[in-house]
Residue, then its C-alpha position, 0 to 999 in steps of 0.5 A: x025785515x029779518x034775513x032769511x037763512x039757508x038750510x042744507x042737509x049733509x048727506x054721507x050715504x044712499x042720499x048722495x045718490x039724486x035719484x034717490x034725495x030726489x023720490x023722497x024730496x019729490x023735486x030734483x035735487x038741484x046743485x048740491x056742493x061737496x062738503x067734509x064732516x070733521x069730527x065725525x067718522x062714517x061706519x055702519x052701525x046703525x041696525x034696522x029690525x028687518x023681521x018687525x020693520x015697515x020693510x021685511x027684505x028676504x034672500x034668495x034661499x027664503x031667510x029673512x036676516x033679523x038686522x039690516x045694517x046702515x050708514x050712520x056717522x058718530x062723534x069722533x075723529x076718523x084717522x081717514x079724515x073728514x067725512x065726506x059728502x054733499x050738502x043738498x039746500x031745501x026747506x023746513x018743509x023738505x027736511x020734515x019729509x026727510x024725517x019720515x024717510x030717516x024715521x031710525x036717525x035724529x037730526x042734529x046740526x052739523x054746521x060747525x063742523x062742514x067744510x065747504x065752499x057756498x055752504x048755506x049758514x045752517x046744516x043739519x045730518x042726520x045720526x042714528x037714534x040710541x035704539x038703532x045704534x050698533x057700535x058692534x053689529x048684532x048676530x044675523x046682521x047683513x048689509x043690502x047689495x042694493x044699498x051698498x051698490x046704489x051708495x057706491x054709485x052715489x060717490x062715483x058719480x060726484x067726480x074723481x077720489x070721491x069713492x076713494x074718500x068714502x072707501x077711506x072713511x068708511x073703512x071695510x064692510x063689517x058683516x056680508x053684503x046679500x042680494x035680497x027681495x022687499x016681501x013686506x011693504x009698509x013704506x010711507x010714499x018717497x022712501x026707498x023700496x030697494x034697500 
């Protein structure tokens, strides 16, 4: 009989937070293990085309920013350090799921590259498709409150220098953050309405 082998997901952003890996998963997350990404680096550079999306997010004085930045890691060392994060295990069946929520990344497998303890033997992260890579923001880019508050929460909550770490390694945020409101939705059930 063939062995069966674990699959993790290395997650470095709004997905470290439970509540918001377990809306999309539709499960609680479980026990998640705390991992490090060498030969990677964490920026935001991964642009989402806020006027054409399945989300339109709009700022309190009525504009819509044309681009909504996210978190992405790239190939690369970081002076910082190693990435870190968590490693959440789930099946195929999940992570096909999480395809439709990381509908801008590509799944690539990382699992040369984690360090941890209980790691499962396949992990896979996801990095932003060629179209949504931005190694320099683009004009009118903004980067959500919601979603750089609910990823800084994710951190705190995983113990003491965690948020340290991300702050490290994700070095200072490249354009404004804004307060905004979703007035589009065309967001497929699990995903998040908040960023």
């Amino acid at each position: 009989m063939p062995s069966v082998h674990r699959l993790g997901l290395f997650v470095y952003g709004s997905l470290v937070l439970p509540e918001s890996a377990s809306m999309t998963l539709g499960r609680d997350v479980g026990q998640v293990r705390p991992g490090r990404l060498r030969e990677w680096k964490r920026r935001f550079s991964q642009a989402r085309d806020n006027l054409t999306c399945e989300k339109t997010f709009q700022c309190g004085d009525g504009s819509r920013p044309e681009w909504i930045l996210g978190l992405n890691v790239e190939r690369g060392e970081d002076p910082a350090g190693p990435v870190n994060g968590v490693v959440i295990e789930l099946t195929e069946t999940e992570l096909d799921r999480l395809d439709l929520r990381e509908v801008r990344y590509d799944r690539v497998d990382v699992s040369a590259q984690l360090e941890g303890h209980g790691l499962p033997e396949r992990i896979v992260t996801y990095t932003a498709k060629q179209f949504h890579f931005r190694p320099d923001p683009p004009e009118d880019a903004v980067i959500l409150v919601s979603y750089a508050e609910a990823v800084e929460r994710g951190f705190e909550a995983l113990g003491p220098g965690e948020l340290d770490a991300y702050r490290a390694t994700t070095g200072p945020y490249p354009v404004a953050r804004v307060p905004a409101e979703l007035v589009v939705d065309r967001i497929p059930a699990g995903n998040p309405r908040d960023w």
